[in-house]
C-alpha positions in Angstrom: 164.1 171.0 -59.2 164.5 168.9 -61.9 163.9 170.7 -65.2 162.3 167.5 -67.2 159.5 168.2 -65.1 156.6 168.9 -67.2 154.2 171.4 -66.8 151.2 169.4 -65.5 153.9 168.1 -62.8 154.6 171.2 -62.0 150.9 172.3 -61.4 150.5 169.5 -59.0 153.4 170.4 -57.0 152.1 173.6 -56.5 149.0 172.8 -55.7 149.7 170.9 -53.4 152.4 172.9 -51.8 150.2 176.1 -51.2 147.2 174.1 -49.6 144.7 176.0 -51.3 141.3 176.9 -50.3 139.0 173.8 -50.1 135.2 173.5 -50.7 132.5 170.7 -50.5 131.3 170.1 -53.7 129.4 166.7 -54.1 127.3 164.7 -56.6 123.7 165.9 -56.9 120.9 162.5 -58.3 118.7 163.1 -60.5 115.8 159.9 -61.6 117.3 157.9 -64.2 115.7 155.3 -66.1 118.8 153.9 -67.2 120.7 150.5 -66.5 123.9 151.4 -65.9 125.3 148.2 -67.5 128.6 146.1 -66.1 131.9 146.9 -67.4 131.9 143.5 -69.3 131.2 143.0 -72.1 132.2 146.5 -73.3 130.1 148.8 -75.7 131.1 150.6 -78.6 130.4 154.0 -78.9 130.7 156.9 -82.0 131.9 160.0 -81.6 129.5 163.2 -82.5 130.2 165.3 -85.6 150.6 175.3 -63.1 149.1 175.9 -63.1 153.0 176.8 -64.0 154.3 179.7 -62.3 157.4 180.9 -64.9 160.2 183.0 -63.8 161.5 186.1 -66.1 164.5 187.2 -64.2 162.9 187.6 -60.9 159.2 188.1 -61.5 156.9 185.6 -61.8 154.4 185.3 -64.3 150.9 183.6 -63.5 148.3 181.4 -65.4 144.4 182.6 -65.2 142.1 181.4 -63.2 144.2 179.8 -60.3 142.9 179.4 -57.0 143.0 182.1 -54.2 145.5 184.4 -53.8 148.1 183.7 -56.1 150.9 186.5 -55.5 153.7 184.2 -56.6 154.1 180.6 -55.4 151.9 180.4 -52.1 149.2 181.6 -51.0 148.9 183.9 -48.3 146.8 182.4 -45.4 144.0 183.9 -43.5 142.3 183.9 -39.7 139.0 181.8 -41.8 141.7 178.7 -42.7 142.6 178.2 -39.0 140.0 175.6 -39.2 141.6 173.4 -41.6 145.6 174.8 -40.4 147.8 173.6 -42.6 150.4 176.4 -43.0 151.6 176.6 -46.9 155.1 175.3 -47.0 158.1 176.6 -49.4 159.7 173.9 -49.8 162.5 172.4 -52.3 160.5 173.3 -55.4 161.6 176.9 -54.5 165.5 176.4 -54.0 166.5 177.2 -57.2 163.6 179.6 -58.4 163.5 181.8 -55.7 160.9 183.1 -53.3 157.9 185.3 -55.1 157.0 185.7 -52.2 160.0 188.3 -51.3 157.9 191.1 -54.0 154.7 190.9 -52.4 153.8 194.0 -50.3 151.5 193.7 -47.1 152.3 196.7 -45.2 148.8 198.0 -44.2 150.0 201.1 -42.0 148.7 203.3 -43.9 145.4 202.1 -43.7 145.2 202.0 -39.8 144.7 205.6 -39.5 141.6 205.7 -40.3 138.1 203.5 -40.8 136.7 205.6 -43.3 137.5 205.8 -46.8 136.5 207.6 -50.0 135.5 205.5 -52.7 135.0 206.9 -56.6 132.0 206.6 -58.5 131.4 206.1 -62.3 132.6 210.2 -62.8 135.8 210.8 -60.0 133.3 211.6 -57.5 133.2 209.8 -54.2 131.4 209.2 -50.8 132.8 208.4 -47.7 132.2 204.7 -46.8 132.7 202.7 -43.3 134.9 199.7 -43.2 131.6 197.7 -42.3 129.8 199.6 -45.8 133.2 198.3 -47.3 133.0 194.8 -45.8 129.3 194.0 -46.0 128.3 190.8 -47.7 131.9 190.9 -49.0 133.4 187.1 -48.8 136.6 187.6 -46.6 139.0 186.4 -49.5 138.1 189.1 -52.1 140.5 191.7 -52.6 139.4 194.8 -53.7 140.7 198.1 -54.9 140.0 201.6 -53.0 140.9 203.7 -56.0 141.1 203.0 -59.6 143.8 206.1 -59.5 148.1 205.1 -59.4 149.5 201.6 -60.8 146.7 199.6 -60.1 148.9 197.6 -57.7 146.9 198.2 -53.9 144.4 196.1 -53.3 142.5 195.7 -49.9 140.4 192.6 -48.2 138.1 192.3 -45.3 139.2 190.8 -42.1 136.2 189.9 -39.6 139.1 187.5 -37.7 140.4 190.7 -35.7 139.7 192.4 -32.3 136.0 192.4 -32.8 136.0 188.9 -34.2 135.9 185.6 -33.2 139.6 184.5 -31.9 140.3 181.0 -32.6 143.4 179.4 -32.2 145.2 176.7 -34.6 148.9 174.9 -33.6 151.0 174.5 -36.1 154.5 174.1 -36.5 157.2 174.3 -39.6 159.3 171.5 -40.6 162.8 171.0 -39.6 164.9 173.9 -41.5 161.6 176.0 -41.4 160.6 179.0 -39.5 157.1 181.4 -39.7 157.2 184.4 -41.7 155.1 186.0 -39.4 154.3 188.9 -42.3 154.1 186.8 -45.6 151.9 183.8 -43.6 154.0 180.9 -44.4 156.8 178.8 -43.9 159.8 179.4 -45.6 163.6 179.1 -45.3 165.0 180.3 -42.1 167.7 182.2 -43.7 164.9 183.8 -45.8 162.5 184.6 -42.2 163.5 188.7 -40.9 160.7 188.8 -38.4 161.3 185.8 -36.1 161.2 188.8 -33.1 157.7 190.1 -33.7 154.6 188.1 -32.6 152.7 189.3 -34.7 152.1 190.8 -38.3 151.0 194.7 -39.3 147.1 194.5 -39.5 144.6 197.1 -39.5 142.6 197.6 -36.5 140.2 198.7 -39.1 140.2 195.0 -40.1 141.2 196.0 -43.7 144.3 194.8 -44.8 146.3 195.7 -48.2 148.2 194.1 -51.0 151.1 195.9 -53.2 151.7 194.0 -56.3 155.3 193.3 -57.3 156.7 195.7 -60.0 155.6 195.5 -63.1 152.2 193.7 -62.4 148.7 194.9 -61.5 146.0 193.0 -60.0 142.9 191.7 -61.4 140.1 191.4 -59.5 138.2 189.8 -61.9 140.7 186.6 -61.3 141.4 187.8 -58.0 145.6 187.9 -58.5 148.4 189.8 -59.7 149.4 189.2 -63.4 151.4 191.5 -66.4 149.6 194.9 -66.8 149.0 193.7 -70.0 146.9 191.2 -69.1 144.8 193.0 -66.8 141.8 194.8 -68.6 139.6 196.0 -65.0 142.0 198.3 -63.7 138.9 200.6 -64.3 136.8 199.0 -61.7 137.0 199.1 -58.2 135.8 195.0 -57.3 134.6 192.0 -58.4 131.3 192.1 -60.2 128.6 190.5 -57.8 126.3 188.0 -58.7 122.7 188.1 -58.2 121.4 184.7 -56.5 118.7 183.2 -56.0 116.5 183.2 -53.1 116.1 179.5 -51.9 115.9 179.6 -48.0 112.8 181.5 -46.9 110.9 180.3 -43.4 107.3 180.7 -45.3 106.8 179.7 -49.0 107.2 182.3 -51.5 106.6 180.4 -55.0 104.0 177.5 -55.3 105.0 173.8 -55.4 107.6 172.9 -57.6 109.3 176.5 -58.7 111.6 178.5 -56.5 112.4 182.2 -56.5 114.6 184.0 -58.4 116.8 186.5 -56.5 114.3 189.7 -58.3 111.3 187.2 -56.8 110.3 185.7 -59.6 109.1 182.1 -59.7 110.2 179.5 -62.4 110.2 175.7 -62.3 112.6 174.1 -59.4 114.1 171.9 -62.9 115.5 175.0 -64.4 117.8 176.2 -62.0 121.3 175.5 -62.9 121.0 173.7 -66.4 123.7 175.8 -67.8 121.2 178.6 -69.1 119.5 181.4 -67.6 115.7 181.4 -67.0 115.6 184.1 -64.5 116.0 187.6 -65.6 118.4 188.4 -63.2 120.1 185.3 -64.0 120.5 184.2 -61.0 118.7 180.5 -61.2 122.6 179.7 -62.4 124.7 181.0 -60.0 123.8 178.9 -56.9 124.9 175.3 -58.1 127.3 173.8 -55.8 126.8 170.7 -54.3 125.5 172.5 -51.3 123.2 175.2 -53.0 122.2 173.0 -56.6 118.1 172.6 -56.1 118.3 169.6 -57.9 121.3 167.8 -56.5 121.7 164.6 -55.5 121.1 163.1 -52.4 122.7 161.1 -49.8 123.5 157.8 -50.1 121.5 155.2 -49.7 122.3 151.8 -49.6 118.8 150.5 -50.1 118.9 151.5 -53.3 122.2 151.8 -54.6 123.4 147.9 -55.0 126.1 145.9 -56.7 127.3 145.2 -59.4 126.0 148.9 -61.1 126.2 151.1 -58.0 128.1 151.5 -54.7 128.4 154.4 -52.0 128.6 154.6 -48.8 128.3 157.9 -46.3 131.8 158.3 -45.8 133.4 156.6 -48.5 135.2 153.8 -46.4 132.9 151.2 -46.4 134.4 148.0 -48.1 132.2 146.4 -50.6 130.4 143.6 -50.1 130.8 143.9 -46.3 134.2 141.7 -46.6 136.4 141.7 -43.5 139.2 143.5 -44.0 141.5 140.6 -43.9 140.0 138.9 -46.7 140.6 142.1 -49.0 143.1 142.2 -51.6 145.2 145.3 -51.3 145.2 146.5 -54.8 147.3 149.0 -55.7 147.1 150.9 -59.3 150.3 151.6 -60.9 149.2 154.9 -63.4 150.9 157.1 -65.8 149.1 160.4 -67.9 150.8 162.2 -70.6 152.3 160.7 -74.1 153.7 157.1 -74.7 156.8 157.7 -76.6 160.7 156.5 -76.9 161.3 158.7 -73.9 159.5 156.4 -71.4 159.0 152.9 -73.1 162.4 151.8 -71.5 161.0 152.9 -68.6 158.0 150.7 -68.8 159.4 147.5 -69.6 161.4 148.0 -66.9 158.6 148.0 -64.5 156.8 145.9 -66.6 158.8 143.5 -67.1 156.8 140.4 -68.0 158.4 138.7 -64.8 157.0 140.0 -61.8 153.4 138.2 -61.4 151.0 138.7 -59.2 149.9 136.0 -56.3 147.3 134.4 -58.9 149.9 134.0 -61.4 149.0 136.6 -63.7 151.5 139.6 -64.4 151.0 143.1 -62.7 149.2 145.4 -65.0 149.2 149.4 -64.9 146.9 152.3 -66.3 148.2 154.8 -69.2 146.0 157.5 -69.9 147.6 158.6 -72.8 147.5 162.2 -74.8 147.3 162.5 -78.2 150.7 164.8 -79.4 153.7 163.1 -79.3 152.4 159.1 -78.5 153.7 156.3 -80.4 150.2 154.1 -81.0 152.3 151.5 -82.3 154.2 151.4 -78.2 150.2 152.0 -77.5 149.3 149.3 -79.5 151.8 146.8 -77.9 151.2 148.1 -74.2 147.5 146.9 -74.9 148.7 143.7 -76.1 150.7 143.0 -72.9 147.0 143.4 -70.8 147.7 146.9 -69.4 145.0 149.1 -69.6 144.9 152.6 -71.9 142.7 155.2 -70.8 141.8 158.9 -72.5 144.3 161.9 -70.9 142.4 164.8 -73.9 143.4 165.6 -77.6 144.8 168.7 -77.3 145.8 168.6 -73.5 145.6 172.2 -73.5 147.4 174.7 -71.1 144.5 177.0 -70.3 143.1 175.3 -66.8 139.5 177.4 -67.6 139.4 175.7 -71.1 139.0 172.2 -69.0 137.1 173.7 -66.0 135.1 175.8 -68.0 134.3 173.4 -71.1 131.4 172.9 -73.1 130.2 169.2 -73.3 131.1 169.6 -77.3 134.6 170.6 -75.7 134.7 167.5 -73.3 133.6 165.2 -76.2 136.1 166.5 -78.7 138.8 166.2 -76.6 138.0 162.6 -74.9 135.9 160.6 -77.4 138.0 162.4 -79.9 141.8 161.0 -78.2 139.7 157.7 -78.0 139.2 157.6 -81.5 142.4 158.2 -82.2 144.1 155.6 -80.1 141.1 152.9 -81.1 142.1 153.9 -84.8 146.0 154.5 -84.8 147.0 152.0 -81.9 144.2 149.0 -83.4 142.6 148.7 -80.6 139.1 147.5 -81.4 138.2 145.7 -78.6 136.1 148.3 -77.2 138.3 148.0 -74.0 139.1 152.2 -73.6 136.6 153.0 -71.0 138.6 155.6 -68.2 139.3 158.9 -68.8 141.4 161.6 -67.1 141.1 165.3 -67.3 144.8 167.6 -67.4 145.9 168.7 -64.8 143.0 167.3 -62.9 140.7 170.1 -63.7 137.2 168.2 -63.5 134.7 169.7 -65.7 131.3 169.3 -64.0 128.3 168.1 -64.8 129.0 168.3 -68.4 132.0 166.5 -68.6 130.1 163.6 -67.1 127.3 163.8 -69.4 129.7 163.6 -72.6 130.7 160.2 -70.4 127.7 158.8 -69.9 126.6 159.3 -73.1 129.7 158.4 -74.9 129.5 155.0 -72.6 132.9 155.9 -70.5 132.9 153.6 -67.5 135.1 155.8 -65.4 136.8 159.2 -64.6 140.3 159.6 -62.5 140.1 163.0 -62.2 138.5 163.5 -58.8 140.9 164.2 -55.7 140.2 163.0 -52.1 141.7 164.8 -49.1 144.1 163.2 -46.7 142.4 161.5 -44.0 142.9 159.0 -41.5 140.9 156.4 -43.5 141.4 156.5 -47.4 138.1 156.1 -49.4 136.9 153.3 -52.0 135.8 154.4 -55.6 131.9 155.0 -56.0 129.7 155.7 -58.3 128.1 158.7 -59.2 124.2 158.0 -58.5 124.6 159.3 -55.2 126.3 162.6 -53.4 130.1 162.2 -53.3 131.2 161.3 -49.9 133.9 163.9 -49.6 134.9 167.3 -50.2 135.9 168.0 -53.9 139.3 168.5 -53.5 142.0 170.9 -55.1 142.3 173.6 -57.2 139.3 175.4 -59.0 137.9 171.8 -58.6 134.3 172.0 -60.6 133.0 168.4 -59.3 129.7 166.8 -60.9 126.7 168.2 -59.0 124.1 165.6 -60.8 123.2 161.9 -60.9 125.9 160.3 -63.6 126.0 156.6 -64.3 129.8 157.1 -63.9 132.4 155.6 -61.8 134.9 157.6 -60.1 138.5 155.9 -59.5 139.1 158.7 -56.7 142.6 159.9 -56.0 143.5 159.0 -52.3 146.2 161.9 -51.2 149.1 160.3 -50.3 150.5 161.3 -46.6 153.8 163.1 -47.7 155.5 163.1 -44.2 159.1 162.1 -44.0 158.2 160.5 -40.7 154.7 160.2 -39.9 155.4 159.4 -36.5 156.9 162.0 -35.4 156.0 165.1 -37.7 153.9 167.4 -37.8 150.8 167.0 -40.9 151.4 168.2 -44.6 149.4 168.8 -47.2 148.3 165.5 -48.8 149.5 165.0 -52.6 147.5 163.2 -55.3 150.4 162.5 -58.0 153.1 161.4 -56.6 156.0 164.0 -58.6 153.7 166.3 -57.0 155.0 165.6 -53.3 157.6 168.0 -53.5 159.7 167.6 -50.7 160.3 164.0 -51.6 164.2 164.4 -52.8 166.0 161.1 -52.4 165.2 157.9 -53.0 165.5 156.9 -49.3 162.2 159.7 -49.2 160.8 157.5 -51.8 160.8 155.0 -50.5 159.6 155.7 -47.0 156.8 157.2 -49.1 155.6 154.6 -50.2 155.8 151.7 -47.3 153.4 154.6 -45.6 151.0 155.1 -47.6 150.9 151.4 -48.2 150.4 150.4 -44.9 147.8 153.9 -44.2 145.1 151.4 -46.7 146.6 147.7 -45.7 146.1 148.6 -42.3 142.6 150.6 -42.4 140.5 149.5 -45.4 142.4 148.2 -47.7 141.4 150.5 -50.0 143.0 150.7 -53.5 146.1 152.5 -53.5 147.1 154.9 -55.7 150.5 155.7 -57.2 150.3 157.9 -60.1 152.8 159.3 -61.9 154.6 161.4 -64.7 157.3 159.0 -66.2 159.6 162.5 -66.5 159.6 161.7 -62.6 160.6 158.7 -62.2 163.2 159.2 -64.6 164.9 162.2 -63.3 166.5 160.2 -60.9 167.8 156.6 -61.4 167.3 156.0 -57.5 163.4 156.7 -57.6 162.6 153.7 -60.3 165.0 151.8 -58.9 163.4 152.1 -55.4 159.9 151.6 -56.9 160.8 148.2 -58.6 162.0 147.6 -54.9 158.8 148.4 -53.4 157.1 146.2 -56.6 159.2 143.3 -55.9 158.7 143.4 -52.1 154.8 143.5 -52.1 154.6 140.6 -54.9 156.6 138.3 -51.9 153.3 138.7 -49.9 150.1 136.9 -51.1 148.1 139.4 -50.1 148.8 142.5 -53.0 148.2 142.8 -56.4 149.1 145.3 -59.0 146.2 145.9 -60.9 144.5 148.0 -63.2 141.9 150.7 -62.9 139.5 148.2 -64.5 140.2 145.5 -63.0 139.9 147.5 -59.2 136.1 148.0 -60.8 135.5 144.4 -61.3 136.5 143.0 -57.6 134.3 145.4 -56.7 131.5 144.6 -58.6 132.0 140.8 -57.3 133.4 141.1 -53.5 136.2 138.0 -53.6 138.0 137.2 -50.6 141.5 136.7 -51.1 141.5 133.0 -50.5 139.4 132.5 -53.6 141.1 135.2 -55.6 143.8 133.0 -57.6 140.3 131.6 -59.4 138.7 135.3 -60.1 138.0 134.7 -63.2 137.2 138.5 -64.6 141.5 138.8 -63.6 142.2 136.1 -65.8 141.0 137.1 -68.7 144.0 138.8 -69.7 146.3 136.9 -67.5 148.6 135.4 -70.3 149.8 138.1 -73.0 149.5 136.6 -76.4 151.2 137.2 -79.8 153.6 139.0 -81.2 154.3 142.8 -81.3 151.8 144.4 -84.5 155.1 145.5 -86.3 158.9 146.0 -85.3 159.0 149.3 -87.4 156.1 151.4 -87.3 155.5 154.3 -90.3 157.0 157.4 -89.2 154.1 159.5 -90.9 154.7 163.2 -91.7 151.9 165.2 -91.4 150.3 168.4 -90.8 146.7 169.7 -90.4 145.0 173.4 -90.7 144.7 173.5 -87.5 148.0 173.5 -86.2 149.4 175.5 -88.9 153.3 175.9 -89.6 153.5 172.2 -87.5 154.5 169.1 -89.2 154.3 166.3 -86.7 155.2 162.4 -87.2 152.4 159.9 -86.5 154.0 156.9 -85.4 152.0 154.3 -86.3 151.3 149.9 -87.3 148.5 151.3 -89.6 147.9 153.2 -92.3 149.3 156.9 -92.9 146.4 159.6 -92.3 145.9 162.3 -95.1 146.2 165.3 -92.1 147.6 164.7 -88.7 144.7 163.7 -86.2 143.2 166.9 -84.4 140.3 168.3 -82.6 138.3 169.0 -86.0 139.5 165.9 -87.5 140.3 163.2 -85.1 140.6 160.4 -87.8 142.7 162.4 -90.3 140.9 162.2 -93.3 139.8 165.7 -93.4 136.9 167.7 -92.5 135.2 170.1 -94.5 135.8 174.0 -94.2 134.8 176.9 -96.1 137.9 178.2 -97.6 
């Protein structure tokens, strides 16, 4: 793997490696009395006031909050996935780290013997408890501890999928190289696989089935995974804490019209449930609000209402705007890039971008960089925007902690994105009002407050949101109406409400080396994040796929986003994408085109044979002037905040007092109570 990789990278690649546990969550509607105004002309706005898995030696380390069973680098499936049965895959990411998965200790033997255990109370005691007292109500991918006695390392779940169950059966098959580790659930090297002569693994008839973590780790059951005894502060307590919710489904009426019952029986309005604070006693008006449980979500689409230019859905998400026939659709596809803009990728960029390769209107392809504060040169900003590509919001602080962006407060969400706007408008000069897209790190949406701070900071668009693989990719949409798809990925926390938002959804791109003839993968959103694609012969079957997956179906915009670390780890991968570049631009049928300007044809349905005169694409057709300044100030700076830090601030303007940070986004200091 190749180590300039960065972290969010490497998040991706997991993530989409271990094909983690999916859920629907969709967009909940709410009445709005608002206009949600067309892109053009732009407002201006104020500002208020891995997942990385690290090896030490040969244990892995884990971040919080991750997903579902995170006992090194997969996850370990279960009988309740054979619905959706795509086996996690240890692929090429692994070579040169090794397999976690060799510490993790299923043997549940010992457990067999019997189907009644002895479970302590608050003072040692204990009664005896059936597997079904154990297991009732108990969500089958919970694991739980028997005994807060020895190294808080054995953990058991519930498996209803056994004897007594429901038996369904799910084909699957490895890839080439790849055999079934019949105990650890998952692909993996054949050299690695010691089983291949058992059919089936050790499980409990009991239907309980136990986890050992590695050495040196205990399990938290609080975040549901192993992690560094000292990290783990619940070693005293035996399972998760359960949450009290509310009672919504009842055959006869239990609360009068317009309040619903709490899960202790008590009525309050229907308008308080899940608005961030408790209104029942027992809390439990907040802990039902998915898009599936959320009293006041959205509903369906409906195309009666929702109407171009402000809104578009459809039921499915593949209806092409503006009924045009597939033929006469432009494929667009959107070239992005997240993370800082900095001497480390502008050669990379001009490269691509090379002022020479046009479009079939005569206009030059564009691309999206959503840019993160530490580390960006605003004047390379500055001279990107002045070349017509677009610059969207990637956070301030861009922040490790997934929970911090999953978790955030809407203060959090608007410090970090109107914050990094502020900062690029100020430092890179760009006053045109034109930074209206936003992406969240590590694609960890934030909910419904995240796209609150955006509708009330007047951003246009997110590019957070995931789509799964399908057979048909989907079209952006707004966010009046439900989202037509599952919310995809990891920890995913997707809007539940009405927003006057656009979402610039992230097709998954079909990772197969040959689609043909292989079996199905895991889709991947970012394309660094497809990990068994090694070569650039990979690459580039990659992306003449994908390409033809949306020219072929809907044309709907395709995707390629990227890390520039990627594309420069290996001189045959740019070189195959300015291939790919160059071979679409001989057709008169594709265009290269920002996230922006994929909003506008959609706001005005244009059939390709009157495209070269669309005249919201040639507003920035011809780049104009002269780079701001050939040497940008080099400012030294530090800030409170970040104490011990000085950091350069490469800039065309004016030297800040502080370097620009989450208290103090324009630098000139913010007041504090020494």
């Amino acid at each position: 793997m190749n180590s300039e990789l960065d972290h969010e990278a490497l998040w991706q690649v997991l993530d989409s490696e271990q094909n983690i546990l999916r859920w629907n969550i969709a967009v909940d509607f709410t009445s709005t009395t608002r206009t949600f105004a067309r892109v053009l002309p732009y407002w201006r706005r104020g500002i208020q006031a891995m997942r990385k898995v690290e090896f030490r030696g040969s244990v892995p380390t884990f971040r919080e909050g991750i997903g579902e069973n995170n006992f090194g680098k997969t996850t370990l499936s279960t009988p309740y996935r054979d619905s959706n049965p795509k086996i996690p895959v240890i692929g090429s990411l692994f070579q040169h780290e090794g397999n976690a998965l060799d510490h993790v200790d299923t043997e549940a033997d010992a457990l067999a013997t019997s189907v009644r255990h002895k479970r302590q109370d608050d003072d040692g005691e204990g009664e005896e408890q059936s597997v079904d007292e154990l297991c009732d109500k108990r969500p089958p991918d919970e694991y739980f501890r028997l005994s807060t006695e020895g190294d808080c390392r054995d953990v058991v779940r519930c498996d209803q999928a056994g004897e007594n169950g429901v038996t369904r059966l799910a084909s699957v098959r490895c890839p080439n190289g790849l055999a079934f580790d019949i105990e650890r659930q998952t692909c993996d090297w054949r050299t690695n696989v010691k089983n291949c002569d058992r059919v089936e693994s050790k499980c409990t008839k009991s239907g309980i089935k136990q986890i050992t973590c590695p050495s040196g780790l205990s399990f938290d059951v609080d975040k549901q995974t192993c992690d560094w005894k000292g990290k783990v502060n619940n070693c005293d307590r035996l399972e998760k804490p359960r949450k009290i919710m509310p009672i919504l489904k009842t055959d006869e009426p239990v609360c009068p019209t317009g309040k619903l019952s709490c899960g202790n029986g008590e009525c309050i309005e229907k308008e308080l449930f899940c608005n961030d604070k408790p209104d029942c006693k027992d809390e439990s008006d907040e802990n039902a609000c998915t898009v599936e449980t959320d009293p006041n979500r959205a509903p369906d689409c409906d195309p009666t209402q929702c109407v171009l230019p402000d809104c578009f859905c459809s039921a499915d998400g593949t209806r092409i705007p503006g009924a045009v026939e597939p033929n006469q659709v432009p494929q667009m596809i959107t070239i992005t890039f997240n993370g800082a803009v900095n001497v480390d990728n502008i050669d990379l960029y001009e490269d691509i971008f090379n002022g020479q390769r046009q479009n079939p209107n005569g206009c030059q392809i564009r691309g999206t960089f959503f840019a993160s504060h530490k580390y960006t040169n605003y004047s390379a900003v500055q001279d990107l925007h002045r070349r017509g590509h677009e610059i969207g919001v990637f956070s301030l602080t861009h922040k490790d902690d997934p929970l911090y962006w999953t978790q955030g407060s809407y203060d959090d969400w608007l410090a970090e994105m109107a914050g990094g706007r502020l900062i690029i408008e100020r430092f890179a000069n760009i006053t045109d009002g034109s930074i209206i897209g936003m992406r969240a790190p590590y694609l960890r949406v934030g909910g419904n407050k995240q796209f609150e701070m955006m509708a009330d900071q007047f951003f246009v668009y997110d590019a957070s949101i995931t789509a799964p693989l399908g057979r048909v990719p989907i079209w952006p949409y707004t966010l009046y109406f439900r989202m037509p798809h599952k919310c995809n990925g990891n920890a995913h926390n997707c809007p539940s409400r009405s927003h006057p938002v656009w979402e610039m959804v992230m097709n998954e791109l079909d990772r197969r080396d040959d689609p043909s003839f292989d079996e199905s993968l895991p889709g991947c959103h970012m394309v660094d994040s497809c990990s068994n694609i090694q070569t650039g012969d990979q690459f580039a079957r990659l992306l003449r796929h994908n390409f033809n997956r949306h020219f072929n179906t809907n044309r709907a915009p395709l995707g390629l986003h990227f890390h520039a670390s990627w594309l420069k780890s290996k001189k045959e991968f740019r070189e195959e994408l300015i291939k790919f570049v160059e071979e679409m631009l001989d057709r008169n049928d594709v265009y290269f085109v920002t996230m922006l300007q994929v909003i506008q044809w959609m706001q005005n349905p244009t059939e390709l044979t009157a495209l070269r005169d669309f005249q919201e694409w040639k507003e920035k057709c011809d780049v104009k002037g002269q780079p701001y300044c050939s040497l940008p100030n080099a400012c030294p700076l530090t800030t409170r905040e970040l104490p011990g830090e000085t950091l350069r601030l490469f800039t065309c303007m004016e030297c800040p007092n502080n370097y620009p940070w989450i208290l103090d986004p324009t630098g000139d200091g913010f007041s504090a109570k020494k």
